[in-house]
ZALUMLO-120207 format. One record per atom (N, C-alpha, C, CB): x negated, y negated, z; residue number from 1; atom name. Coordinates in pm, whole numbers, plus 32768, in hexadecimal, padded with zeros to 4 digits. Glycine has a CB too. Layout:
BEGIN
> X;Y;Z;NUM;CA
...
***
This chain:
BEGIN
> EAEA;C8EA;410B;1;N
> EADA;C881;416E;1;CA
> EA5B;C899;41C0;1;C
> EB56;C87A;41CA;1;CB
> EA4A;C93A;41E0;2;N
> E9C4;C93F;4235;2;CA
> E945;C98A;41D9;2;C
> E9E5;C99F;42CF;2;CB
> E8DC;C936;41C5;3;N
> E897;C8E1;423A;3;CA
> E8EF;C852;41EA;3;C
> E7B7;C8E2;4241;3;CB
> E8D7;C80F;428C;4;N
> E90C;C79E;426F;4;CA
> E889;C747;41F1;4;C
> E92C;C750;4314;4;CB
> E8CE;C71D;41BD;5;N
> E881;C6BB;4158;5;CA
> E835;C62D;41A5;5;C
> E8FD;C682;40E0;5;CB
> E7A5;C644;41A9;6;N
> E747;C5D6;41DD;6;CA
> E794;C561;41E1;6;C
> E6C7;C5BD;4188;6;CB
> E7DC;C51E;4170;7;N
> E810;C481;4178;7;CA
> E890;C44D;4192;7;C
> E7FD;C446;4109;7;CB
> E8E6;C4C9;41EB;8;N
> E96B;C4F6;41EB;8;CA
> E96F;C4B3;427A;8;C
> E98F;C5A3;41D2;8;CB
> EA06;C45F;4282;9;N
> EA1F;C417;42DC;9;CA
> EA88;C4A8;4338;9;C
> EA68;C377;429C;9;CB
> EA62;C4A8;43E6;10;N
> EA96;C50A;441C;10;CA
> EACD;C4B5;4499;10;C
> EA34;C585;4431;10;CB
> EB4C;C516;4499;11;N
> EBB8;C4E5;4509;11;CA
> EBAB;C55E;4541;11;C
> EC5A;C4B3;44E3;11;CB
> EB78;C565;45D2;12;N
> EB7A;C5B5;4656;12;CA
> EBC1;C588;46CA;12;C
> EAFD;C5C4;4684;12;CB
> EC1C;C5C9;46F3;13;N
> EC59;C60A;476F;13;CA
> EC96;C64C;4797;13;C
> EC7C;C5EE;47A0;13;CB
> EC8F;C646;4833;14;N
> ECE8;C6AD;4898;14;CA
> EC46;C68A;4900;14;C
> ED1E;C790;484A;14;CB
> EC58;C68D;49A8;15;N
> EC2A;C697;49D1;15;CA
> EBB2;C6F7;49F3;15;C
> EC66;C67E;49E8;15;CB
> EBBC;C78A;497F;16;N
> EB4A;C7C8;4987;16;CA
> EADB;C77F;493A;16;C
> EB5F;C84A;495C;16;CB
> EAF4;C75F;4913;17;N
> EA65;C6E5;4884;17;CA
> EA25;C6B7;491F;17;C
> EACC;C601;47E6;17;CB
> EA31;C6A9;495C;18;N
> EA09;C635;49D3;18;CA
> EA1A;C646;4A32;18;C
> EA35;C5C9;49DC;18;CB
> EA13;C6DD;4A83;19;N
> EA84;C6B9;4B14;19;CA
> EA2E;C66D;4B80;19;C
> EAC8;C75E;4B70;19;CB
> EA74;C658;4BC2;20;N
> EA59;C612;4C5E;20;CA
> EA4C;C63B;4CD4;20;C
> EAA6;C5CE;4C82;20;CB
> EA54;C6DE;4CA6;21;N
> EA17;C74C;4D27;21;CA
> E9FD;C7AA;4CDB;21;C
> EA7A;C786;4DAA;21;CB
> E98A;C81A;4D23;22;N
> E986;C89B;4CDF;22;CA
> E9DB;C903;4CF5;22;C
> E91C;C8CE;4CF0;22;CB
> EA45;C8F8;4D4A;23;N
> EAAA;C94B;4D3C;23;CA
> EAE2;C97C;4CB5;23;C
> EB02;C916;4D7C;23;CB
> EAD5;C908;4C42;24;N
> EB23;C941;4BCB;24;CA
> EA8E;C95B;4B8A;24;C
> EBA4;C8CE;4B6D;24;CB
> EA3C;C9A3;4BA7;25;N
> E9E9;C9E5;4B4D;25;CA
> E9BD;CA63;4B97;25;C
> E975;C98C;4B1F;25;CB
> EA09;CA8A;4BEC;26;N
> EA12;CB2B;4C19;26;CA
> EA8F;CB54;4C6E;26;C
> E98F;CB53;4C78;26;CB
> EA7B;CBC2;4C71;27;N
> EAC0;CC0E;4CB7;27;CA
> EABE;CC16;4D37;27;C
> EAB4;CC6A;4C96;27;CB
> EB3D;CC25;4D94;28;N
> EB36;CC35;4E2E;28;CA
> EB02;CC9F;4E7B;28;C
> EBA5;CC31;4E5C;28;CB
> EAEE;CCA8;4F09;29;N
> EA94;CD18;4F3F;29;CA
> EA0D;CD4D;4F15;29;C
> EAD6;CD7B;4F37;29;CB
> E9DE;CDA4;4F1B;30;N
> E957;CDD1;4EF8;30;CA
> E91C;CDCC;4E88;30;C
> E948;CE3A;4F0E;30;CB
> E994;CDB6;4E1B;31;N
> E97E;CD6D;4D8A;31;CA
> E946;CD00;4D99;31;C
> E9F4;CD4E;4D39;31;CB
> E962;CCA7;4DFA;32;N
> E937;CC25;4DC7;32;CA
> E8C0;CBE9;4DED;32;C
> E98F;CBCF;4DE0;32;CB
> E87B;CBF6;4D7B;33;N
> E7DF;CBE5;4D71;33;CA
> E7ED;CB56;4D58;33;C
> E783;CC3F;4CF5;33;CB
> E791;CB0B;4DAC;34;N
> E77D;CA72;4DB8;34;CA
> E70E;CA49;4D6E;34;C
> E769;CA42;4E44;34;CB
> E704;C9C6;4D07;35;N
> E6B9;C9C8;4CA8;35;CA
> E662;C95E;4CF6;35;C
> E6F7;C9B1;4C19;35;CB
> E5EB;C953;4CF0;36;N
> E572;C8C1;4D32;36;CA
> E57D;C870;4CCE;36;C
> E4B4;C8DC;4D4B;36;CB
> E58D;C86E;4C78;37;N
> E5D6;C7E0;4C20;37;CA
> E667;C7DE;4BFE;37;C
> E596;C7CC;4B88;37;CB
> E683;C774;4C3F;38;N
> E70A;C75C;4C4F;38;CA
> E73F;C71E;4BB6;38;C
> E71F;C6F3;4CD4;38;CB
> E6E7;C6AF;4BB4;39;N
> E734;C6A7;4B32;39;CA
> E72F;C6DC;4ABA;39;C
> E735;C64B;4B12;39;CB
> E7CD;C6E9;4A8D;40;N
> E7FC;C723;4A2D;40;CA
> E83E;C6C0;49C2;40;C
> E84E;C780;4A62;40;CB
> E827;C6B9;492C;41;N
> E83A;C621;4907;41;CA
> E868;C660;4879;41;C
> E79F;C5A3;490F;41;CB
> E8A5;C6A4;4840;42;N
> E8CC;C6B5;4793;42;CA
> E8B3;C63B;475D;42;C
> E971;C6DC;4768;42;CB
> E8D3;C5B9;4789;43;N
> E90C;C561;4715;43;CA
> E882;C4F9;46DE;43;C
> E9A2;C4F7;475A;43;CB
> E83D;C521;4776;44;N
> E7B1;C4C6;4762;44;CA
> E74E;C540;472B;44;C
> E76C;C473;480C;44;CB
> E752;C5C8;472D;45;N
> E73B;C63D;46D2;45;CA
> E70E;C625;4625;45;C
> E7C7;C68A;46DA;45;CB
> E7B1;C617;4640;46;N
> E7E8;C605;4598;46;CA
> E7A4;C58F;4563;46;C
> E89B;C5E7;4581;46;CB
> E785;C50D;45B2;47;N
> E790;C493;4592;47;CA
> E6ED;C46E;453B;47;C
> E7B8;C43E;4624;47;CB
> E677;C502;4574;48;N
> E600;C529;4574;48;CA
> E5D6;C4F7;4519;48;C
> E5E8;C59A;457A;48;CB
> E65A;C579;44C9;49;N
> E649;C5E4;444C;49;CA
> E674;C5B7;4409;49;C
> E673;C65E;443F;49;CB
> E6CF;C561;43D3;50;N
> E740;C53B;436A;50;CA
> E740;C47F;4398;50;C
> E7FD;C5A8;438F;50;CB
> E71A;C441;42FC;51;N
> E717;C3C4;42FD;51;CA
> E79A;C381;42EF;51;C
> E6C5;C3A1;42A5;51;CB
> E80F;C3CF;42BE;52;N
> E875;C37C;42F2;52;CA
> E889;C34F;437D;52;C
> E8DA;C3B2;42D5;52;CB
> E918;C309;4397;53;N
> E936;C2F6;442A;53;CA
> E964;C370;444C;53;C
> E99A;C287;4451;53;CB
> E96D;C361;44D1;54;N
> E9C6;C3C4;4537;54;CA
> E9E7;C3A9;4592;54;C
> E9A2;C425;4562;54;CB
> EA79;C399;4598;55;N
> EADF;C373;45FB;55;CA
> EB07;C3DC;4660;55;C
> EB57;C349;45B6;55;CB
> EB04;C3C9;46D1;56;N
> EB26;C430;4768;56;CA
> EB70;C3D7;47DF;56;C
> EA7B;C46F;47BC;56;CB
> EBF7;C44A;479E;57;N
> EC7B;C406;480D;57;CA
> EC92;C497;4860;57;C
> ED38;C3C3;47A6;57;CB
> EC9F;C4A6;48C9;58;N
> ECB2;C4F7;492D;58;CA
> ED09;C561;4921;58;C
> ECD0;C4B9;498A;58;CB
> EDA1;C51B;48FB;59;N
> EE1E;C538;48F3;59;CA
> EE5A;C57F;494D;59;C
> EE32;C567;4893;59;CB
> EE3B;C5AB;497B;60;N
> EE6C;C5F9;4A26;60;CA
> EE02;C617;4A8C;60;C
> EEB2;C69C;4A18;60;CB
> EE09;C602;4B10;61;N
> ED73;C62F;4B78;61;CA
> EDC6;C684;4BA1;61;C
> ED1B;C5C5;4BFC;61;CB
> ED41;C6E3;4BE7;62;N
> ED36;C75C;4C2B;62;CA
> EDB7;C744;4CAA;62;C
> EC87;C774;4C65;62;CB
> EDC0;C707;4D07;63;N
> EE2D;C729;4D34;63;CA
> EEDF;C6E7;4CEC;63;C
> EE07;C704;4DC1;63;CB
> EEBE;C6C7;4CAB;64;N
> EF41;C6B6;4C77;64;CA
> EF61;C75D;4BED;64;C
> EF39;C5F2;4C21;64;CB
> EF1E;C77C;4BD9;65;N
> EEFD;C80A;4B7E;65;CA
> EFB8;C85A;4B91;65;C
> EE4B;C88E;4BEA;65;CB
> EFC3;C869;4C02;66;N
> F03C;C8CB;4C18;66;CA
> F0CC;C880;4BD4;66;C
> F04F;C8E9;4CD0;66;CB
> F0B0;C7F0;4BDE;67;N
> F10C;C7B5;4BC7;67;CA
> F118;C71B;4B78;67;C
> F133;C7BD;4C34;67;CB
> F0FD;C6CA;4BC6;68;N
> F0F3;C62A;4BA9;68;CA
> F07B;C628;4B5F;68;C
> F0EA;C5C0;4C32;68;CB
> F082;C58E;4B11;69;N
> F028;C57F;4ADA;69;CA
> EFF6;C4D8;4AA6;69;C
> F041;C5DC;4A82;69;CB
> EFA5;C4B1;4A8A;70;N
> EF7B;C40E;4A89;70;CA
> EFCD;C3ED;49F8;70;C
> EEAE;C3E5;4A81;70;CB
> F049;C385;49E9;71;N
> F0B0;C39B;495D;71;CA
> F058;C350;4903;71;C
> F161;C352;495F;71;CB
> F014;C2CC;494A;72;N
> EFC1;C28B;4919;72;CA
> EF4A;C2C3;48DB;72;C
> EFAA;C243;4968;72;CB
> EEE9;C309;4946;73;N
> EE8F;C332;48E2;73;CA
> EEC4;C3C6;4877;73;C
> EE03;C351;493F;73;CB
> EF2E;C3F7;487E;74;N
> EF5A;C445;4810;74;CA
> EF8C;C403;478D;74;C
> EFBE;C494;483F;74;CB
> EFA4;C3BC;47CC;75;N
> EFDF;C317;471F;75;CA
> EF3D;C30B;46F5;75;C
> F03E;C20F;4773;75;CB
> EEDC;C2E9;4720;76;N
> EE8C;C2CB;46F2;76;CA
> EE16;C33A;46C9;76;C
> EE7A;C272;4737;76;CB
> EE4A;C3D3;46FF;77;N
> EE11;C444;46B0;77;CA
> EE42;C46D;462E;77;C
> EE1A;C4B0;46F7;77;CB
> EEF0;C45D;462B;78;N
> EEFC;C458;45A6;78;CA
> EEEE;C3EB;4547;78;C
> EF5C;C47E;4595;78;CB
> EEE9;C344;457E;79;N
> EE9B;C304;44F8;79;CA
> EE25;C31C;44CA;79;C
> EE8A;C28B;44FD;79;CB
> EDB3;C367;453D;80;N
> ED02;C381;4509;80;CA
> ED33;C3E8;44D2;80;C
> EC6D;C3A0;457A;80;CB
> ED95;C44F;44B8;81;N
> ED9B;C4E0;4472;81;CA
> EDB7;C4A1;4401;81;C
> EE09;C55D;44A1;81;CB
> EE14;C418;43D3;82;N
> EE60;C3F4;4381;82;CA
> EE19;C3B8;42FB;82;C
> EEB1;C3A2;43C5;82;CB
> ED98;C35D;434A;83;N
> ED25;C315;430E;83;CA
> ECC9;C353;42E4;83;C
> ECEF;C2C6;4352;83;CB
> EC91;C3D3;4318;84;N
> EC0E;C3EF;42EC;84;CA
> EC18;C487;4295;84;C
> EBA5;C3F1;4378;84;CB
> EBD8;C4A6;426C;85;N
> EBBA;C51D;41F8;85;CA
> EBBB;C5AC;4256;85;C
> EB05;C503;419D;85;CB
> EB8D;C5BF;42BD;86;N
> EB98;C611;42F2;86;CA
> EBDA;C616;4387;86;C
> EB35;C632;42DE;86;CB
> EC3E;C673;43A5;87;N
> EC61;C653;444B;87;CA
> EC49;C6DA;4487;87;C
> ED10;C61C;4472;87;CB
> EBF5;C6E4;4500;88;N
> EBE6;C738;454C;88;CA
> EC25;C736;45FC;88;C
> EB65;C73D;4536;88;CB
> EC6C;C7AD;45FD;89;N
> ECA7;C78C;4678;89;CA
> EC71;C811;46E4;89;C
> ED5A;C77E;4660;89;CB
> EC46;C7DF;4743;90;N
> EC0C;C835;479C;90;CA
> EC60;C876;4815;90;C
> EBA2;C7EE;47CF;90;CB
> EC86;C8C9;4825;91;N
> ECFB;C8FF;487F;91;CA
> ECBB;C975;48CB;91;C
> ED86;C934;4826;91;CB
> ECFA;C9A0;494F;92;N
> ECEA;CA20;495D;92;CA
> ED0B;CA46;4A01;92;C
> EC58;CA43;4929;92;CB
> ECA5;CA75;4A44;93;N
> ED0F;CAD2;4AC2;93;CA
> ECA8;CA54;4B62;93;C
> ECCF;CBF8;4AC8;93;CB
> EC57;CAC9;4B4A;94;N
> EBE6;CAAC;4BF3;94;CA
> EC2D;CAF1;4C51;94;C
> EBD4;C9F2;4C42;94;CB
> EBD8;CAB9;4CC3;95;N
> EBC2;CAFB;4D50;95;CA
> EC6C;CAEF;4DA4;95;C
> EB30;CA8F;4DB2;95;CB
> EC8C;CA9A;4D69;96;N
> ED0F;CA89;4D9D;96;CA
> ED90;CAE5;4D81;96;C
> ED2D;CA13;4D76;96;CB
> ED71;CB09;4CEC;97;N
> EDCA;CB56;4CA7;97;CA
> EDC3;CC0E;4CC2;97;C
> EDAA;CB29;4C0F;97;CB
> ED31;CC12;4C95;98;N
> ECEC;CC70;4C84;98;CA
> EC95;CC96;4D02;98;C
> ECAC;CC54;4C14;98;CB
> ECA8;CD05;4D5E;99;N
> ECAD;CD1E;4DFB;99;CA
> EC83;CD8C;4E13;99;C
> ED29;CD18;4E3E;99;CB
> EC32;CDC4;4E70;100;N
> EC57;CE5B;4EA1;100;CA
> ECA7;CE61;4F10;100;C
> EBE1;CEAF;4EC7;100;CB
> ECE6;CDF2;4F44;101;N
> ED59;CDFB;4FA9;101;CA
> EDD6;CE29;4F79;101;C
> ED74;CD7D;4FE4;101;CB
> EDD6;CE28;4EE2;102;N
> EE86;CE6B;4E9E;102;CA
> EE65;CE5A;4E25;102;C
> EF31;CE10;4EBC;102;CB
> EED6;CE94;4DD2;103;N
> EED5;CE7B;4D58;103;CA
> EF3B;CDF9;4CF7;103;C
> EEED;CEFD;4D38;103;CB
> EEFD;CDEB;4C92;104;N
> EF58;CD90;4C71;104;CA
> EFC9;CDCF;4C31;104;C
> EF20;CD2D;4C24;104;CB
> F028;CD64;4C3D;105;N
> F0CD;CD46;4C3F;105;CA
> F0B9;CD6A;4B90;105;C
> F118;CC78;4C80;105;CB
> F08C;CD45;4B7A;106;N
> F089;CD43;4AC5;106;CA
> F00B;CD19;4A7D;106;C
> F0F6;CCD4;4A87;106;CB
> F00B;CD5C;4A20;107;N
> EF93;CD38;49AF;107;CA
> EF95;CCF5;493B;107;C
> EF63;CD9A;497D;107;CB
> EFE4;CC83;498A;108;N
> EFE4;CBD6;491F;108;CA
> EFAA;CB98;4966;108;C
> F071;CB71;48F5;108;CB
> EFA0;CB47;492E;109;N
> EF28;CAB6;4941;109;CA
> EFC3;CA71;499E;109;C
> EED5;CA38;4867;109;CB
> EFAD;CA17;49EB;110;N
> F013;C9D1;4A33;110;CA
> F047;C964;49C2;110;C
> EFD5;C98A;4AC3;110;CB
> F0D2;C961;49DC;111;N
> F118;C907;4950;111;CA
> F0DC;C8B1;4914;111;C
> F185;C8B8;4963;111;CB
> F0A0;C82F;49A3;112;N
> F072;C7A2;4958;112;CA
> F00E;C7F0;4902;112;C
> F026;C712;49C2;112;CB
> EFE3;C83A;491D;113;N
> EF5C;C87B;48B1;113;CA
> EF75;C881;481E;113;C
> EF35;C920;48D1;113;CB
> EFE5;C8E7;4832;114;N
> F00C;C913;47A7;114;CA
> F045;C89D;4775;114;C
> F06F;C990;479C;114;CB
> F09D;C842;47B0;115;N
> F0DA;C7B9;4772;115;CA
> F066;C761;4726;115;C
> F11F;C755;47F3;115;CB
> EFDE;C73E;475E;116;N
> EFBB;C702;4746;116;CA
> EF5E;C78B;46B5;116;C
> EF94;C6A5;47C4;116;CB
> EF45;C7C1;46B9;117;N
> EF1C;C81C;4619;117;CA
> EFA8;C7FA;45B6;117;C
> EF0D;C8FB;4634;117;CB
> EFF5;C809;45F4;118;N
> F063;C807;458C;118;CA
> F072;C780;4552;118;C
> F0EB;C831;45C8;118;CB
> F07E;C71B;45A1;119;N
> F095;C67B;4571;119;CA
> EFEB;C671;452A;119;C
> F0BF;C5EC;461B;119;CB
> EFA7;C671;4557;120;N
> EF39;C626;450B;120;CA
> EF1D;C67F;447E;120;C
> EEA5;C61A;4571;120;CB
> EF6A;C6FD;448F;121;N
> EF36;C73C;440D;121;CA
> EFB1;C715;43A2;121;C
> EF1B;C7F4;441E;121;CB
> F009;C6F8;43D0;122;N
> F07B;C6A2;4388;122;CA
> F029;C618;433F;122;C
> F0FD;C669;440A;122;CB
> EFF9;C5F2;4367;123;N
> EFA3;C54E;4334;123;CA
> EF04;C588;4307;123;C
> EF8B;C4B9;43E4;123;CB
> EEED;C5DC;4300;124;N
> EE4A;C604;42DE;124;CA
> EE6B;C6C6;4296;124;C
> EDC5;C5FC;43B2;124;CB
> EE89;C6D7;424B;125;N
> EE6B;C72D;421B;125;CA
> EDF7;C7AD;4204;125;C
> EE82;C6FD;41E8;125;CB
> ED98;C72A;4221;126;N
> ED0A;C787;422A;126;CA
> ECF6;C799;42F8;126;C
> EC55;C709;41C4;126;CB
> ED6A;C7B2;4315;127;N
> ED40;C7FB;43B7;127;CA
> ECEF;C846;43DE;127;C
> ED8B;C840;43EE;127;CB
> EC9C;C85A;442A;128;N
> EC3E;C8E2;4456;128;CA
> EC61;C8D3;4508;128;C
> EB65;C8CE;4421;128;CB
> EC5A;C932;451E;129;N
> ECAE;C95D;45CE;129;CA
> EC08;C991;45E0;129;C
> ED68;CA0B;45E6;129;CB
> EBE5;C957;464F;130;N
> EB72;C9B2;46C8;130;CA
> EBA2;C9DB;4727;130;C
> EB02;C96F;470E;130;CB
> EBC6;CA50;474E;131;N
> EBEB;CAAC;47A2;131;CA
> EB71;CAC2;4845;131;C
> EBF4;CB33;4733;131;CB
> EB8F;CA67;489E;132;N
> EB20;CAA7;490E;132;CA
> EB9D;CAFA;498D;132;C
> EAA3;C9FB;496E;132;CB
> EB6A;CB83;496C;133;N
> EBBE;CBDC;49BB;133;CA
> EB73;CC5A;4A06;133;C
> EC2B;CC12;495B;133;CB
> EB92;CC9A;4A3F;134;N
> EB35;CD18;4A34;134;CA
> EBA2;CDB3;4A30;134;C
> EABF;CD15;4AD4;134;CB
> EBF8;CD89;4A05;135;N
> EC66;CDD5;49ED;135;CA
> ECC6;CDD4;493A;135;C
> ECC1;CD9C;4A6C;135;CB
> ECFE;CE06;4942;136;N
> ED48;CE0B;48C8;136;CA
> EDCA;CDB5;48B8;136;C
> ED68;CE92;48B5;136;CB
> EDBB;CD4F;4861;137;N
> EE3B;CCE4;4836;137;CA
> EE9B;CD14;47D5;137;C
> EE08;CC5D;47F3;137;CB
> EF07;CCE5;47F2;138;N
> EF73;CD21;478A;138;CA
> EF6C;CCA0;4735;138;C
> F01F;CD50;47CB;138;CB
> EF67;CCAD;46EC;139;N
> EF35;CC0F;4670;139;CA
> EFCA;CC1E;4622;139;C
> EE76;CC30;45CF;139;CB
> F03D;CC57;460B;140;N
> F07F;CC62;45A6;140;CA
> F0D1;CBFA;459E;140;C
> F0B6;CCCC;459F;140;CB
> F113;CB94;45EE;141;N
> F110;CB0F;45ED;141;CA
> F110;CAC9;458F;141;C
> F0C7;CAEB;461E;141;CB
> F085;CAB8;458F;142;N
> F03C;CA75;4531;142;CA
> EFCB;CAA0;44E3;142;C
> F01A;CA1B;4563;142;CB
> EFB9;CB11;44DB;143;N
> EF1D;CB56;4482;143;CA
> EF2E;CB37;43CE;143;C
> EF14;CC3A;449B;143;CB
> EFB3;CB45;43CE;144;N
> EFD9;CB0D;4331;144;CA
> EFC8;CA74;42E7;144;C
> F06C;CB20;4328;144;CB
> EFB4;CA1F;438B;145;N
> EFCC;C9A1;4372;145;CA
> EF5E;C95F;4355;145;C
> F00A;C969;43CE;145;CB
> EECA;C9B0;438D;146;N
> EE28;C975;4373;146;CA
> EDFB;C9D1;430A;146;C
> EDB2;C97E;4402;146;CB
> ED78;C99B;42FE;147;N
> ED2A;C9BB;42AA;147;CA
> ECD3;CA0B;42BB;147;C
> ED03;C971;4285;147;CB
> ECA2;CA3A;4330;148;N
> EC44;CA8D;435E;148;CA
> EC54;CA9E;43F4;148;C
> EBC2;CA5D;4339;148;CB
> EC3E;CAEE;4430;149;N
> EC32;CB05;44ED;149;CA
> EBA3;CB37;4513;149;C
> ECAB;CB94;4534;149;CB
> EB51;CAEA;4563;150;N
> EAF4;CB22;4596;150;CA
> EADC;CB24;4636;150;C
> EA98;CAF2;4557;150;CB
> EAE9;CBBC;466E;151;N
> EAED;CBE6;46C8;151;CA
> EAA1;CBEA;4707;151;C
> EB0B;CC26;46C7;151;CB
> EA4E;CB7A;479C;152;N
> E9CC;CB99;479D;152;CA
> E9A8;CBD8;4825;152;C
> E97C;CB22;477C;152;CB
> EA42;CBE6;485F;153;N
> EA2A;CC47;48E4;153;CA
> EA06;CBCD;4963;153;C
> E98A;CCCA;48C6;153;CB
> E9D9;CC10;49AB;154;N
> E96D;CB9E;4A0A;154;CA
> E8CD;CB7F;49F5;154;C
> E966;CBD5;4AA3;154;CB
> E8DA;CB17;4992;155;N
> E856;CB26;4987;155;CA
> E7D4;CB01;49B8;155;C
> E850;CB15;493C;155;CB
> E7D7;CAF4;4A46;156;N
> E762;CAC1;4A9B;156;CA
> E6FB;CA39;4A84;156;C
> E70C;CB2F;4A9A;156;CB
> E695;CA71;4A9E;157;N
> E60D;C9D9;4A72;157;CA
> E5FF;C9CA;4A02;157;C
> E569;C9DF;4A96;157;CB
> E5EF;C956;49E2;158;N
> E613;C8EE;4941;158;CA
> E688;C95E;4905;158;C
> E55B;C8D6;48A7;158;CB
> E6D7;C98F;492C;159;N
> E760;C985;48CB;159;CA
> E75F;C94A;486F;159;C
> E7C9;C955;48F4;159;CB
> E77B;C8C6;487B;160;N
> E7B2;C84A;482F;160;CA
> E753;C83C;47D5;160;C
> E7C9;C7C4;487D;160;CB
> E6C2;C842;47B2;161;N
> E678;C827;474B;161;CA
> E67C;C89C;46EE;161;C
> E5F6;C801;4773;161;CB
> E695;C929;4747;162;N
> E6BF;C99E;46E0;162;CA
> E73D;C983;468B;162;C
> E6DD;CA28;4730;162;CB
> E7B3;C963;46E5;163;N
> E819;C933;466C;163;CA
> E802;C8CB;4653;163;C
> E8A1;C930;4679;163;CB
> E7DB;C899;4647;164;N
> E7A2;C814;45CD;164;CA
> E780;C85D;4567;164;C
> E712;C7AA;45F1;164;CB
> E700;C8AE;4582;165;N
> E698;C909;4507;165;CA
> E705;C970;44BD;165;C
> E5FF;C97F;4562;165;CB
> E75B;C983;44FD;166;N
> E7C4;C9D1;44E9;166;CA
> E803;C972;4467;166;C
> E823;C9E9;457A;166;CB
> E871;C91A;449E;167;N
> E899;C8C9;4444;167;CA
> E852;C88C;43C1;167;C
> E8B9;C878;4489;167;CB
> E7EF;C88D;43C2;168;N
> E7A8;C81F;436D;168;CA
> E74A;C888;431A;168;C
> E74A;C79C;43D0;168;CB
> E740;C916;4331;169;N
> E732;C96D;42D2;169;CA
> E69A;C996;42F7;169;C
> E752;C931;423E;169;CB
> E64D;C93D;4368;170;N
> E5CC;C955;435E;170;CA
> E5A5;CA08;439F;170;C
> E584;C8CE;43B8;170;CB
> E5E9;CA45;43FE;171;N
> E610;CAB8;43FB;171;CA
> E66E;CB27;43E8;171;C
> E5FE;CABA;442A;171;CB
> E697;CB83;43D4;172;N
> E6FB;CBB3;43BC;172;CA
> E6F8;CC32;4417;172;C
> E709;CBBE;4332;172;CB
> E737;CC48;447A;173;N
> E751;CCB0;4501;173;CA
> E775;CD22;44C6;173;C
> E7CA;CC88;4572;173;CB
> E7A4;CD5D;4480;174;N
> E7CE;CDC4;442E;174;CA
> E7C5;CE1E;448C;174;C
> E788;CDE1;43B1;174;CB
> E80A;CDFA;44E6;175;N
> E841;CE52;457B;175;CA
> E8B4;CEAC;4572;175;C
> E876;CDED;45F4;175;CB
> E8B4;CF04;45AB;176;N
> E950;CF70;45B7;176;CA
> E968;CF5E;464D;176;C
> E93C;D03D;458B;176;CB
> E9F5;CF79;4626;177;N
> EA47;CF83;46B9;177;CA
> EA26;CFF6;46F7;177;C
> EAE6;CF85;46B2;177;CB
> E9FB;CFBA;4778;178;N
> E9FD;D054;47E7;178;CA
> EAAD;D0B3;47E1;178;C
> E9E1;D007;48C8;178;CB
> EB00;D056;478E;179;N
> EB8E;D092;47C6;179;CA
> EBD0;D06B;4748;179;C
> EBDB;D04B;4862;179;CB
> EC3F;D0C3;4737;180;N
> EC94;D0A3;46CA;180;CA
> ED2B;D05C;46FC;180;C
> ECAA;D131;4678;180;CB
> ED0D;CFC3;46C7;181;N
> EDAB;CF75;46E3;181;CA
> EDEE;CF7A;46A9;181;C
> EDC8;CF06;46EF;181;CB
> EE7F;CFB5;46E6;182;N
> EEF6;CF94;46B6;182;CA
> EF10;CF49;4656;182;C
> EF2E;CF6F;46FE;182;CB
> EF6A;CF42;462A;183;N
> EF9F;CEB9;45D2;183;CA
> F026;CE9F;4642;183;C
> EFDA;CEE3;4500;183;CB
> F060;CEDA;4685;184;N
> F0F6;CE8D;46B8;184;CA
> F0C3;CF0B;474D;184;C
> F1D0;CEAF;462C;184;CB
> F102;CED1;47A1;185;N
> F10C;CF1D;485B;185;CA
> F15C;CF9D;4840;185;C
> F17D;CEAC;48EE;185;CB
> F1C1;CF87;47C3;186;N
> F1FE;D009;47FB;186;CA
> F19A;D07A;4797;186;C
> F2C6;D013;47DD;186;CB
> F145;D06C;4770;187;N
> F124;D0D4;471F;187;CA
> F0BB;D0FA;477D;187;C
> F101;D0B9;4685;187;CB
> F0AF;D105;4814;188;N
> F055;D11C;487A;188;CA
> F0A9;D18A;48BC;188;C
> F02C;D099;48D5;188;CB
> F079;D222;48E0;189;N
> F0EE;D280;491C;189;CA
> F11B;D22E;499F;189;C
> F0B4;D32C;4947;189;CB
> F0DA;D200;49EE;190;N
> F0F7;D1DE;4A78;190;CA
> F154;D179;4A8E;190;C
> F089;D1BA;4ABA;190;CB
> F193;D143;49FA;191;N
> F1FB;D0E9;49F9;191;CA
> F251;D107;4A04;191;C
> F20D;D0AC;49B2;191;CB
> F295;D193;49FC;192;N
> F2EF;D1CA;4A0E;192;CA
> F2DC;D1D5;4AA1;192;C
> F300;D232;49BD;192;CB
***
């Protein structure tokens, strides 16, 4: 599935493709480095590079993340996952989640997150998950259910045209983890 194929019709969402603050592209406290270009755009990225269409439904915003979520635009993330050749769903933590005021409660993505990887990869087979976190996700959920995961951390100024170049094969990051993730929380000693 990756690189995405030049003439390949792509279904993108989750509010990281696009957010509407920079809170979800860093981390809280002294982490959080503020970018001078605000916008952040995957879908108009993708839209560059690849002559198919590309469809971008939201499927959950940043403050609804913990919980609620738009039902409407999630009906209409899984028909663009349903229609097009490739579906990419963008998920992950930010400034909200991810703090030096405490730690987090857990190292899952908040439900609507994982719900919405799980349903659209139910209707699109060829799934790919973008991960923007700066911490370690427990993916086991759903890691069986896509096709690929790419982890891109917080990735600051033009992000979004790197994962594009990312997706579409024109670079390849052949990056290592500063850290070795889990596969499940309890295989972390401090879970005990």
């Amino acid at each position: 599935v990756l690189p995405l194929d030049g003439k390949c019709s792509v279904a993108v969402c989750g509010c990281y493709a696009k957010p509407d603050c920079d809170d979800l592209m860093r981390g809280g406290g002294s982490s959080g480095v503020k970018r001078r270009k605000l916008d952040f755009d995957i879908p108009s990225r993708l839209a560059e590079r690849v002559s198919g269409k590309v469809e971008y439904q939201g499927a959950f915003h940043f403050n609804g993340i913990m919980g609620g979520a738009n039902a409407q635009e999630q009906r209409l993330a899984l028909v663009n996952a349903a229609l097009c050749d490739v579906n990419v769903v963008c998920v992950g933590t930010g400034a909200r989640i991810e703090c030096e005021a405490g730690d987090r409660a857990t190292i899952r993505l908040p439900d609507v997150q994982e719900h919405i990887i799980i349903e659209t990869a139910k209707q699109n087979k060829n799934t790919v998950v973008v991960i923007f976190a700066g911490a370690a996700v427990d993916m086991s959920a759903w890691k069986d259910l896509v096709v690929a995961i790419l982890y891109v951390g917080f990735p600051g100024e033009n992000g979004d045209a790197v994962v594009a170049d990312i997706l579409t094969g024109k670079i390849n990051p052949s990056g290592k983890l500063t850290e070795t993730f889990a596969l499940d929380y309890s295989d972390i000693p401090s879970s005990n």
